[in-house]
C-alpha positions in Angstrom: -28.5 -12.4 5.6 -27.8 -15.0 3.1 -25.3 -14.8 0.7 -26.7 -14.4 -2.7 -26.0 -17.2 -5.5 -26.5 -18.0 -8.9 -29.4 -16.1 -10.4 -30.4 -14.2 -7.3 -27.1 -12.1 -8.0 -27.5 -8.9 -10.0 -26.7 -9.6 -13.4 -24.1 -7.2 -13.3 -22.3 -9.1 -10.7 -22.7 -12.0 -12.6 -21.2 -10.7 -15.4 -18.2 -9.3 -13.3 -18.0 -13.3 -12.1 -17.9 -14.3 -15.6 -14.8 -12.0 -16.8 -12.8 -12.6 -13.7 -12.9 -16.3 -14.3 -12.0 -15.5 -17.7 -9.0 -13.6 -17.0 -8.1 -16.5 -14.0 -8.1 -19.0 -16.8 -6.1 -16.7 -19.0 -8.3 -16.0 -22.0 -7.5 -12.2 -21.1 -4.1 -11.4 -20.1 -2.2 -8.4 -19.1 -2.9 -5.7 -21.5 -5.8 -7.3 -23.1 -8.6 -5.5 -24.3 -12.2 -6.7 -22.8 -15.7 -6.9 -24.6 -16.7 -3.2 -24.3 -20.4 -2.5 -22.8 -22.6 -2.9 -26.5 -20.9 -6.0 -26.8 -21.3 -7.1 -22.9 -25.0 -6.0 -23.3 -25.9 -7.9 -26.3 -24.2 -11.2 -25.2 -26.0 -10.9 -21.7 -29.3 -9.5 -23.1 -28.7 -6.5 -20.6 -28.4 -2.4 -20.8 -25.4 -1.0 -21.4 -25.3 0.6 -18.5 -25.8 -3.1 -16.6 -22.9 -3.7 -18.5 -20.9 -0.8 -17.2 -21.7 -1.7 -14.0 -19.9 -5.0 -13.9 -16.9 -3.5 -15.8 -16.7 -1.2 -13.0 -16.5 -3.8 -10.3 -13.6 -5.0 -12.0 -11.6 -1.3 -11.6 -12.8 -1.3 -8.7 -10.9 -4.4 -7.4 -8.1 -3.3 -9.6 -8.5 -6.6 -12.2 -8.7 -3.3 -15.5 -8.6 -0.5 -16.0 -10.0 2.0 -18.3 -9.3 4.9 -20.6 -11.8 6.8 -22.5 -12.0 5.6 -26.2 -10.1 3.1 -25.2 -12.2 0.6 -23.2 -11.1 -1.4 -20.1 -7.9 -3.3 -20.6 -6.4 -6.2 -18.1 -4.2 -4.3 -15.9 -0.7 -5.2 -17.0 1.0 -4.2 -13.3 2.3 -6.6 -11.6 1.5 -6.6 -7.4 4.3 -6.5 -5.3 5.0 -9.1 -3.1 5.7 -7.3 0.6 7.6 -9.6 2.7 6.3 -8.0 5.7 9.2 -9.8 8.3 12.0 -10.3 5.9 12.2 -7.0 4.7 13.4 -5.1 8.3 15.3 -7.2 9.1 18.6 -6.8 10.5 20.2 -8.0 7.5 18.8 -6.0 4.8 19.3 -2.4 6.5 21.9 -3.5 8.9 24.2 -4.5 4.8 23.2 -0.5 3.8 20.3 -1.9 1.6 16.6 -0.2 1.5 14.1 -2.0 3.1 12.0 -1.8 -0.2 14.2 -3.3 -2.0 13.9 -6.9 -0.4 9.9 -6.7 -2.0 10.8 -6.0 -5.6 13.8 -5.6 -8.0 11.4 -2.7 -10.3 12.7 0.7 -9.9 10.5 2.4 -7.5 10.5 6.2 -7.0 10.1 7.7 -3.3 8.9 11.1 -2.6 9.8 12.5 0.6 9.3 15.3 2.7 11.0 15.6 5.9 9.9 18.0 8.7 9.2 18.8 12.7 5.7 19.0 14.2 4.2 18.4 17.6 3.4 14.4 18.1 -0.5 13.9 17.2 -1.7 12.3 20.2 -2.0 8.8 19.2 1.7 8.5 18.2 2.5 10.5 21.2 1.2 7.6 23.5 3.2 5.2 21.7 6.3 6.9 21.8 6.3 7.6 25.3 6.4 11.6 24.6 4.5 14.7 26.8 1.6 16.4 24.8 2.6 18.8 22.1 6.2 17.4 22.3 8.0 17.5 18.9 8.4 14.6 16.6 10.5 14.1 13.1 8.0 13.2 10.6 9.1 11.4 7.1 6.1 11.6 4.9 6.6 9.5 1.5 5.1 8.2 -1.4 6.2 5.1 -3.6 5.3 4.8 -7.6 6.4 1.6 -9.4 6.2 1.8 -13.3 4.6 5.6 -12.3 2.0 3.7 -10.6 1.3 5.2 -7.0 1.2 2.1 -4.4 1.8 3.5 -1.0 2.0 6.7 1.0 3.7 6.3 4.5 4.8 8.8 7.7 7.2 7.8 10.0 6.9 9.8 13.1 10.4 9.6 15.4 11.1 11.3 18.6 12.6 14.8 17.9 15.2 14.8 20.9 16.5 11.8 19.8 17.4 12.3 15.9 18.1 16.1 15.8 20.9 16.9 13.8 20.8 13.4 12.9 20.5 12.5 8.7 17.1 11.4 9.8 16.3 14.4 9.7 17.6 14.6 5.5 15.6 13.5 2.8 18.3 11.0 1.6 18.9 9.0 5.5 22.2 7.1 3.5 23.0 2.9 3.2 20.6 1.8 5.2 18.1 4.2 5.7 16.6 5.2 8.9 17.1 2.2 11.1 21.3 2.3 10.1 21.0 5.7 11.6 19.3 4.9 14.7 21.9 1.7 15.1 24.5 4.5 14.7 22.7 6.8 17.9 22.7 3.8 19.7 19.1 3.2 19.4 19.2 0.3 17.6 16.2 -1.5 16.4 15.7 -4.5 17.9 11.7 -5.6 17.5 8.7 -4.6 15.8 5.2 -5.3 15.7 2.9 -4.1 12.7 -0.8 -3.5 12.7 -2.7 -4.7 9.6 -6.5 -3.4 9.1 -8.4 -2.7 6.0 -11.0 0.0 5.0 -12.1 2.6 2.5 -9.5 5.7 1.6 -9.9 8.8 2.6 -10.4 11.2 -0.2 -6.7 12.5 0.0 -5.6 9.0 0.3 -7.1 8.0 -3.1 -5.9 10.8 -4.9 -2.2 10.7 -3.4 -2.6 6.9 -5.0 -5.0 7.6 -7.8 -7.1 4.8 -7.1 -11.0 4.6 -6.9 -12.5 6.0 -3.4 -14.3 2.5 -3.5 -11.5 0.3 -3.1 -10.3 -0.6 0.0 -6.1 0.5 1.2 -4.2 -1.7 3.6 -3.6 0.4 6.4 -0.5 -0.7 8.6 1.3 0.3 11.7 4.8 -0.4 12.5 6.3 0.1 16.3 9.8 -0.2 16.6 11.4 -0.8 19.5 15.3 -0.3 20.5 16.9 -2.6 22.6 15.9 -1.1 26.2 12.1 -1.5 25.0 11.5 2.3 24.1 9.6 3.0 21.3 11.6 5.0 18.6 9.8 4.7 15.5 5.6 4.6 14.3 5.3 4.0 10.7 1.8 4.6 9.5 1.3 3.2 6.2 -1.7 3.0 3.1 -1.0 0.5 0.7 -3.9 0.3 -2.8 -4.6 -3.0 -1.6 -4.9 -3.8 -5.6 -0.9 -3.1 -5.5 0.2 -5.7 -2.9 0.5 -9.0 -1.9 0.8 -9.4 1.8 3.4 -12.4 2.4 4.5 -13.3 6.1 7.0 -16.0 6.2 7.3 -17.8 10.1 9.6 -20.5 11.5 7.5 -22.9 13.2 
């Protein structure tokens, strides 16, 4: 089907156009405070609730957000900028730093929970591992500026961190891939999966986002230096928090 243009777009869409131009030219900046929905409606000749509609598209995609009483304000966070090969490599964990830390110098709060369970059967093909075979899991949640952005679960093979500090909360310098250097797994290639859809509803309430927007889901396979798989990082991103940015030597 045809896309649709000019008038044949819903008006509400065309109003949504309209302000996100307006805040790509900067006549609204970050905190700003947008025409509410009377004011929308009588500019536009439109309901209010035409109105609402376009204002909504714009939470949606994460360009405002709203309060009641307060009307929808430019969102005043900042994405973060992931640099999705730069930040594991062997130079930033391998010097004790987080790998989060090579994406953004804003503090960022990780919640983590650490615990044993037998390997869901995806993961359990990647890692090589019988059915029902145990796995460490490290399930966590990063807020910037108390802003949820991303929930992740690493899933490791039990046998071979056991009594390891990958099994702690706090791994140390260097997190996770230090320690498997130091069991003489050390982490030698990865490959990540990138694919986007809609959040589940547990996904958009662990990042308080809209169950319309789409997450970035991605998949990171570690691999040691005999090619076994020791890691699977499964990771939702709000896709309105992120800038994907791959570097590559050509």
């Amino acid at each position: 089907m045809a896309g649709e243009t000019g008038a044949q777009r819903p008006k509400y869409q065309r109003i949504a156009d309209d302000l996100k131009a307006a805040i790509e030219r900067g006549e609204y900046g970050p905190g700003d405070r947008l025409p509410g929905e009377s004011a929308l409606a009588a500019q536009y000749g439109v309901a209010p609730l035409t109105a609402r509609q376009a204002l909504k598209i714009l939470r949606t995609e994460g360009l405002v957000e709203t309060k009641r009483g307060a009307g929808a304000r430019v969102i005043s966070f900042q994405a973060l900028r992931r640099h999705g090969i730069e930040r594991i490599a062997r130079q930033q964990w391998g010097t004790g730093k987080s790998i989060w830390s090579h994406d953004d110098d804003r503090p960022m709060t990780v919640e983590t929970s650490v615990d044993s369970a037998p390997a869901p059967v995806h993961i359990a093909k990647i890692l090589k591992l019988e059915e029902g075979e145990l796995v460490c899991t490290r399930s966590r949640r990063f807020v910037v500026q108390e802003r949820p952005v991303q929930l992740s679960t690493s899933y490791l093979p039990y046998e071979l961190v056991a009594g390891s500090a990958i099994m702690r909360v706090d791994t140390g310098e260097g997190g996770t891939y230090a320690r498997l250097t130091e069991l003489g797994h050390a982490p030698v290639r990865a490959k990540e999966e990138v694919r986007s859809r809609l959040p589940t509803a547990v996904e958009a309430e662990g990042l308080a986002m809209p169950l319309e927007r789409p997450v970035i889901k991605l998949c990171r396979t570690v691999f040691d230096t005999d090619g076994r798989a020791v890691e699977v990082n499964e990771m939702t991103l709000d896709s309105a928090a992120y800038i994907l940015d791959y570097t590559f030597d050509l």
